[in-house]
C-alpha positions as CSV (number, residue, x, y, z in Angstrom):
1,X,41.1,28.5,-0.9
2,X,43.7,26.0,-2.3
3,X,43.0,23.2,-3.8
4,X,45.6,20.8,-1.7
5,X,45.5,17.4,-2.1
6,X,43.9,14.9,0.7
7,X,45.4,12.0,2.3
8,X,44.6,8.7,1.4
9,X,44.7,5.5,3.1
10,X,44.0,1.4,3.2
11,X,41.2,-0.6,4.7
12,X,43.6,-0.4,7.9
13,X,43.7,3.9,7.9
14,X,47.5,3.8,7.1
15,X,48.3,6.5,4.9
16,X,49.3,5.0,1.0
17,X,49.0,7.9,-1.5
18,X,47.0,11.3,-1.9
19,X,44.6,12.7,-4.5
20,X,42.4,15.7,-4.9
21,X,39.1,15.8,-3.4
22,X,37.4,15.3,-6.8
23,X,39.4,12.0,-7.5
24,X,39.0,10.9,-4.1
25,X,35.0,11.1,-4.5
26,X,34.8,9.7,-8.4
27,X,36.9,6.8,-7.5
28,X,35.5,5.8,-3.8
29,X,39.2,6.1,-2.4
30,X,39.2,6.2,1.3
31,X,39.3,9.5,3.3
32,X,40.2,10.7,6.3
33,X,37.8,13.4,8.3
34,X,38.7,15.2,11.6
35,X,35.7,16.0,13.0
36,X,34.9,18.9,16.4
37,X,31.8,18.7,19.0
38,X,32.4,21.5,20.7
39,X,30.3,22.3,24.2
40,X,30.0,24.3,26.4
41,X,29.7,24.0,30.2
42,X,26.1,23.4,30.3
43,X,26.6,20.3,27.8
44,X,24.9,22.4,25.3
45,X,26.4,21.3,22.1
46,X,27.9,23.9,18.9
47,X,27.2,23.1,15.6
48,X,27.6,24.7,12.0
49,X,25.3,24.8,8.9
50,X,27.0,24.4,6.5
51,X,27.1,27.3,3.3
52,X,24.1,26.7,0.7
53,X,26.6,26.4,-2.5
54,X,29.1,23.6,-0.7
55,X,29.0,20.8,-3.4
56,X,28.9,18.2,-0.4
57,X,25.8,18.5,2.0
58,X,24.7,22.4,1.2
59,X,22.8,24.1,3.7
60,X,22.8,20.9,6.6
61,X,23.5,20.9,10.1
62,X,27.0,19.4,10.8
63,X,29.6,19.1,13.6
64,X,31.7,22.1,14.9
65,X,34.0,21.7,12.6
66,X,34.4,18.9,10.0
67,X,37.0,18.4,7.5
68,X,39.7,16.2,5.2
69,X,43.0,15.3,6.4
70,X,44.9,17.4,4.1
71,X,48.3,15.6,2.5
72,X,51.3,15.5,5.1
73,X,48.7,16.1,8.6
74,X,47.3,14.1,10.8
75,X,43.8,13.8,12.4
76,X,44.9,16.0,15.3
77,X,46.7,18.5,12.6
78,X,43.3,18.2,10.7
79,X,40.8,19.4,12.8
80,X,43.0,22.1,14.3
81,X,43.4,23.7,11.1
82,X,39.3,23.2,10.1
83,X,38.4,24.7,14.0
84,X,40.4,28.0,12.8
85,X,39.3,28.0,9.2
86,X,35.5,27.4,9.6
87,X,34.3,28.5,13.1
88,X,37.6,30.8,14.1
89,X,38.3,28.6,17.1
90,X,42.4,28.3,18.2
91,X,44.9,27.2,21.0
92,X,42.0,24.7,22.8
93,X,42.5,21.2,24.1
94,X,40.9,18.3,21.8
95,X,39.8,15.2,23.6
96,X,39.1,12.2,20.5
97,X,36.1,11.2,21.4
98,X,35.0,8.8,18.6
99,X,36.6,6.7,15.8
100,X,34.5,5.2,13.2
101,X,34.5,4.1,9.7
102,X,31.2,5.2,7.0
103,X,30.8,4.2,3.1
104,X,27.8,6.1,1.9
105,X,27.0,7.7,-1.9
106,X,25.7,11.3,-2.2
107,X,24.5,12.2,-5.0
108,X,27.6,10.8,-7.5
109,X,30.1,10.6,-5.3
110,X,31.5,7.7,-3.6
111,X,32.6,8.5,-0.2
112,X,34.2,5.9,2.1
113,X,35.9,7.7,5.2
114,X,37.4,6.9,8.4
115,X,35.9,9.5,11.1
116,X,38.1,10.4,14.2
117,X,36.0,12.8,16.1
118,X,37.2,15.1,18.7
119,X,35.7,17.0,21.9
120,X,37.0,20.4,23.3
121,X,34.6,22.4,25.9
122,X,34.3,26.1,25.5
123,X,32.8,29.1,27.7
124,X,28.6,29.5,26.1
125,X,29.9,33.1,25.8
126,X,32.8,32.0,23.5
127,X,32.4,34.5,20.4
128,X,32.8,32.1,17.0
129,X,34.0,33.7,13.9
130,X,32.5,31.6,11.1
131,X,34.0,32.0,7.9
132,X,30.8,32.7,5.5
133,X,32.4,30.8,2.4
134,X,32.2,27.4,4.3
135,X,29.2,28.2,7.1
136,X,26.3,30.1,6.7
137,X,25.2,29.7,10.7
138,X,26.8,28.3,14.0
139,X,24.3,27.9,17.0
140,X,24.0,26.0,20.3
141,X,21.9,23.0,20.5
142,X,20.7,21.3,23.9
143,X,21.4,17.3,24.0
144,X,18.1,17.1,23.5
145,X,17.7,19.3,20.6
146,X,20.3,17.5,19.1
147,X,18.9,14.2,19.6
148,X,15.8,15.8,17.8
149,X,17.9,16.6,15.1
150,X,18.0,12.5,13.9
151,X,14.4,12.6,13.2
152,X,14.9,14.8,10.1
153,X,18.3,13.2,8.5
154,X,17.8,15.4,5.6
155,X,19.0,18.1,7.4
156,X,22.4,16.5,8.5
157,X,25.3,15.7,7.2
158,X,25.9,11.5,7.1
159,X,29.3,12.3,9.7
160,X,27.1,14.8,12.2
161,X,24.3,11.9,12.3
162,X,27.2,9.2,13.1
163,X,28.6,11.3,16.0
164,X,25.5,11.8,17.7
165,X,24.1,8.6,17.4
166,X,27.6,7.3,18.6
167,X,28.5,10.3,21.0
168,X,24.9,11.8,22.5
169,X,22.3,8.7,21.8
């Protein structure tokens, strides 16, 4: 996996600069995230655990597909490519669904993001082809298991507990 650099941007969200990942977190820069709910046609909703030795969030529940927007994309471009790399998923029709802005610490790292969050609706047969390095489980959760999920926000990553307070509460 390559280490490419991430877009940066202003208070605003317009682009000014990029940075890797690890200045981006030491200096509190602001990031951009594409984020995926994908459901299926029962309004059953996918998520991913993420891999136990991921720096950021290891072994917690989080959306679809999740990701930074990588230097010269855009959101859209963004959480294309992260649908393909994580879960395997290609040539679908995102709906934004969500557009928020979070400042949190985790551990030492300072992360200040603006969140677009999209929606695309796959078949509950749909065969997901999760790439072990990045997710070590993807599995369907019912609206109201996934509402459960908030009770226990150990077990979430700060931008899954956004969108479903924001997209399912």
């Amino acid at each position: 996996m390559s280490k490419a650099l991430i877009q940066i941007v202003d208070e605003n969200d317009n682009p000014v600069g990029v940075a890797s990942l690890e200045e981006s977190q030491s200096k509190g820069l602001i990031q951009q995230i594409s984020r995926v709910m994908v459901e299926d046609e029962k309004g059953n909703i996918l998520l991913q655990k993420r891999a136990a030795h991921k720096k950021l969030f290891p072994g917690r529940w989080d959306n679809s597909a999740a990701g930074h927007v990588d230097e010269g994309e855009d959101y859209v471009k963004a959480a294309f490519r992260e649908m393909a790399e994580e879960i395997g998923l290609r040539n679908v029709q995102l709906k934004e669904a969500a557009y928020f802005y979070t400042s949190f610490t985790f551990k030492d790292m300072k992360l200040n993001q603006f969140q677009r969050v999209y929606k695309v609706q796959q078949p509950s047969g749909t065969k997901f082809n999760p790439d072990p390095d990045e997710v070590s489980e993807v599995r369907w959760f019912s609206k109201a298991e996934l509402l459960s999920l908030l009770e226990k926000p150990e077990n979430l990553t700060v931008g899954l507990a956004e969108t479903i307070k924001r997209l399912y509460s």
